[in-house]
C-alpha positions as CSV (number, residue, x, y, z in Angstrom):
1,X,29.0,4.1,10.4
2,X,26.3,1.7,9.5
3,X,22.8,2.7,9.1
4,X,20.4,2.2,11.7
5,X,16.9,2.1,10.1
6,X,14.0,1.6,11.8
7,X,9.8,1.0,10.8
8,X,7.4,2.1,12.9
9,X,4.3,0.3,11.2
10,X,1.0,-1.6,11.8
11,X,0.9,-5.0,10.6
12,X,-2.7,-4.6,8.4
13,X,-1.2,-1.2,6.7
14,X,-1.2,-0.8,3.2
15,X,0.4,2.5,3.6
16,X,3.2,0.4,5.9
17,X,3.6,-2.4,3.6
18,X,4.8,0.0,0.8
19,X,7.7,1.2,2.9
20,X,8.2,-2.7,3.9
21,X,8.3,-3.7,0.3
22,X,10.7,-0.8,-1.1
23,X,13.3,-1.7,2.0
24,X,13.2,-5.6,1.1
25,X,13.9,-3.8,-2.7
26,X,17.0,-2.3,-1.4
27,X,18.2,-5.3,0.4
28,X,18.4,-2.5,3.6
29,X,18.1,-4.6,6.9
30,X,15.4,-2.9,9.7
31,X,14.1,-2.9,12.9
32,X,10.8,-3.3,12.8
33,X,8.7,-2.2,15.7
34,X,4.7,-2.6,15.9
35,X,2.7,0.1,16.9
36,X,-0.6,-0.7,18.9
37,X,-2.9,2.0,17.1
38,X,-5.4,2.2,20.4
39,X,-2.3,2.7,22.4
40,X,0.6,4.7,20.6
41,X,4.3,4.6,21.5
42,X,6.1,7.6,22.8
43,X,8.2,6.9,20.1
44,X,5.6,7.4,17.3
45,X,3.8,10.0,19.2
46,X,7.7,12.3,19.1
47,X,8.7,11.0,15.7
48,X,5.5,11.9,14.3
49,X,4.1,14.8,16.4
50,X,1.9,16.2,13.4
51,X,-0.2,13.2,12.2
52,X,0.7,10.6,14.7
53,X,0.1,8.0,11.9
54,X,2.1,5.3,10.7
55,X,3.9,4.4,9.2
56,X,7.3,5.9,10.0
57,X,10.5,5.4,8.7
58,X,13.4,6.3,11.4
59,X,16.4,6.3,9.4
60,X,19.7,7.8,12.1
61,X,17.2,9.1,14.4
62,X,15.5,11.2,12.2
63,X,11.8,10.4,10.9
64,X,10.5,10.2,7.5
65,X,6.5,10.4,7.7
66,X,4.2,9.8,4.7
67,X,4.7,6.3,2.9
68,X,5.2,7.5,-0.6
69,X,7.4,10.1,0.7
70,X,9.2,7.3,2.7
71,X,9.3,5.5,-0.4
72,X,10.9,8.1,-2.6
73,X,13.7,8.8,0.5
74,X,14.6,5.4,0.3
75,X,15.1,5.3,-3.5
76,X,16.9,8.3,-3.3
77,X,19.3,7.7,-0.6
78,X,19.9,3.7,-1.1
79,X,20.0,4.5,-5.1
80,X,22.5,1.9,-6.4
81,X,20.4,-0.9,-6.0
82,X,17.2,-1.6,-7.5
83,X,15.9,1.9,-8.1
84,X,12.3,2.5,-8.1
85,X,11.3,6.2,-9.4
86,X,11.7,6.6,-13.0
87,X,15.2,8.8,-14.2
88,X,13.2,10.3,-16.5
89,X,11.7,13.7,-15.2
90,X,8.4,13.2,-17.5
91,X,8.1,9.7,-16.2
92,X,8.8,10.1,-12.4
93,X,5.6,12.7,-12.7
94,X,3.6,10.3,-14.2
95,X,4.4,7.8,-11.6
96,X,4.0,10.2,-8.6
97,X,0.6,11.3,-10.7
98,X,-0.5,8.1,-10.7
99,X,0.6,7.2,-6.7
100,X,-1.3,10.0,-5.7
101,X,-4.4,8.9,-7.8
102,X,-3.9,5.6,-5.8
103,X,-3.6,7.4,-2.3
104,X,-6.8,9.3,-2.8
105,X,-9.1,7.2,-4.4
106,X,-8.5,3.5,-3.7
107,X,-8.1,3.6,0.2
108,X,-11.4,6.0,0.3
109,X,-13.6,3.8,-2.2
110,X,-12.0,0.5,-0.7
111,X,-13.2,1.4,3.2
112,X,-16.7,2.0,1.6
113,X,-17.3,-1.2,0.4
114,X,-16.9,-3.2,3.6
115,X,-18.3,0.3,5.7
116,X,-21.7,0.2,4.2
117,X,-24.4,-1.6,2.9
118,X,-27.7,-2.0,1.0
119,X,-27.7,0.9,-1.6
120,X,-24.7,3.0,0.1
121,X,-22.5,-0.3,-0.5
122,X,-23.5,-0.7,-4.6
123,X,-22.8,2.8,-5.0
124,X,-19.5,2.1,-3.2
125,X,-18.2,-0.8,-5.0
126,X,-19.2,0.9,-8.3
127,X,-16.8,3.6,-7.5
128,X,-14.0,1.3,-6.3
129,X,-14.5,-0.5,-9.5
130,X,-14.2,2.7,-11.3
131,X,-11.2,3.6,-9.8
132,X,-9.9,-0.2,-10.4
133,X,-10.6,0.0,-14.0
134,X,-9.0,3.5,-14.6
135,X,-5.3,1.9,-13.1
136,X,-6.3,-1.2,-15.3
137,X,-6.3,1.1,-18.3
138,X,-3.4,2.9,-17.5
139,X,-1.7,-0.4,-16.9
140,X,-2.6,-1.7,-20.7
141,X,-0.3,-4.4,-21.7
142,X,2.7,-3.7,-19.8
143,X,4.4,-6.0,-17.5
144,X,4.3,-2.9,-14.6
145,X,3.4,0.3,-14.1
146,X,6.4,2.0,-15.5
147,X,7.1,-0.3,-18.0
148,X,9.2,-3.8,-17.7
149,X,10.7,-2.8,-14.4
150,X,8.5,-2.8,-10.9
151,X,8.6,0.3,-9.7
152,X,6.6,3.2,-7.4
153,X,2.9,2.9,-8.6
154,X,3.5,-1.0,-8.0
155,X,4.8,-0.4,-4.9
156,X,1.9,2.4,-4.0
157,X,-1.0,-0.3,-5.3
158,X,0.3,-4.0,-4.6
159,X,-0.5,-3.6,-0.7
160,X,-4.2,-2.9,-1.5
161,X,-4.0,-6.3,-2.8
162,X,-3.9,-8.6,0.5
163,X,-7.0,-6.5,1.2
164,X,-9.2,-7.6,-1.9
165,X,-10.3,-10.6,-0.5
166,X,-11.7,-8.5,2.4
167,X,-13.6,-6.2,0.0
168,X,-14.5,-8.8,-2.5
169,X,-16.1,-10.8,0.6
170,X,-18.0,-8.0,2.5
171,X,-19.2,-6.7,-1.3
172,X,-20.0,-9.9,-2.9
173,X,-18.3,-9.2,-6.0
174,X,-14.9,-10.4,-7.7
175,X,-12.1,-7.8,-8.7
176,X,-10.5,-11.1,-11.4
177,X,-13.5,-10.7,-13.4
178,X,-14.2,-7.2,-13.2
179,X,-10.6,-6.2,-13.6
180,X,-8.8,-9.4,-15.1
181,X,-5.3,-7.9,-16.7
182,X,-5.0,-6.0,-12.8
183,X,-5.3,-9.4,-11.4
184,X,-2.6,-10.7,-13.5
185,X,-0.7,-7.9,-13.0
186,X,-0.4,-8.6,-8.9
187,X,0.1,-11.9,-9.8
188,X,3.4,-10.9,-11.4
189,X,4.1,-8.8,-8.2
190,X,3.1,-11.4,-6.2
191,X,6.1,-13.6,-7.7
192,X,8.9,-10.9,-6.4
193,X,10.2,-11.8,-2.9
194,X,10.0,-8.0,-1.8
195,X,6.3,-8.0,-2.4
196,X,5.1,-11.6,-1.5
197,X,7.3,-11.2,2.0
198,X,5.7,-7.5,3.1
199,X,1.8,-8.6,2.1
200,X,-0.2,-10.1,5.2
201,X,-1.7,-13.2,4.7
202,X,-5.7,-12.1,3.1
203,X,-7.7,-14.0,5.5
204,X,-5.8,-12.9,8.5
205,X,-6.7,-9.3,7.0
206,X,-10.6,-10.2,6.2
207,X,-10.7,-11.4,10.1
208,X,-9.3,-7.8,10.8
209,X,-12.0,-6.1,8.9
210,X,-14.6,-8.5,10.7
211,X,-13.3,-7.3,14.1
212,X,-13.7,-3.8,13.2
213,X,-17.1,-3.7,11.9
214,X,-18.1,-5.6,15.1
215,X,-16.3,-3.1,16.7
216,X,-18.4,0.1,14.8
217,X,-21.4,-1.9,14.8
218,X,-21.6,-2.4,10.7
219,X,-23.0,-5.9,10.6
């Protein structure tokens, strides 16, 4: 029987882009279905009955919620082709070490720069910078994350990327000269198909980010 996957996701997600980019990894073909976050599907609402969130990933009828526990599911059950945790115990904990670093810092910092302003907003990018700089460090001189290979903390931190112009903008600062071997790091992510496929145009996502400070009255 063939697989029947489907994404429930929201186009500006980094959380959804990182399923997105893991399924165009595994070659696996998808439905992909757009959730209007003002106005959630029944669909969304009964596959994801805790959170409500996207993304999910609906793989037979049955949900997978979380995006780097969707990730992992889909290198684990499609594993013969491209894998993307580590086979080495010690180094599949330092990549979900470093995933969750991403998932609790970056987003966070990242909403603070283009939430605030004035004082609140240099304190902000500081951080955001801070937390830049640690995965910069942590990055050294190799190709990826993991090594030579792209792999889950690539995956977990490339989406981020279609939203730096968006931060850089509403922050007046530049991530390429505060962080120059990150920038040429996504660069080499950027020239993968699976990432340069699942990442939203930047603009189209700084024109988001202007709507919703309109829309909480940050101006």
């Amino acid at each position: 029987m063939a697989d029947e996957v489907v994404l429930l996701d929201f186009w500006p997600s980094p959380f959804g882009m990182r399923v997105r980019i893991a399924l165009a990894e595994k070659g696996i073909k998808y439905e992909y279905k757009e959730e209007d976050l003002r106005n959630k599907s029944p669909l969304l609402l009964k596959m994801n009955p805790v959170h409500k969130q996207i993304p999910v990933l609906i793989h037979n009828g049955k949900p997978v919620n979380e995006s780097l526990i969707a990730v992992q599911y889909i290198d684990e059950v499609w594993k013969d082709k491209s894998p993307i945790l580590p086979s080495d115990p010690y180094q599949r904990a330092l990549a979900r070490f470093w995933a969750d670093y991403i998932d609790k810092k970056i987003y966070v910092s990242g909403k603070k720069v283009w939430q605030t302003k004035g004082e609140e907003q240099e304190e902000a990018k500081k951080e955001f910078i801070g937390h830049l700089k640690m995965l910069e460090g942590e990055l050294g001189d190799k190709a990826f994350f993991g090594g030579e290979c792209f792999g889950f903390v690539d995956v977990a931190l490339v989406p981020f990327y279609s939203w730096f112009y968006a931060y850089e903008t509403c922050g007046s600062f530049s991530i390429e000269a505060e962080c120059p071997k990150l920038m040429a790091w996504v660069k080499r992510c950027m020239q993968r198909d699976s990432v340069a496929k699942s990442l939203p145009d930047q603009h189209k996502v700084y024109d988001f980010v202007l709507q919703l400070k309109k829309k909480f009255g940050i101006e």
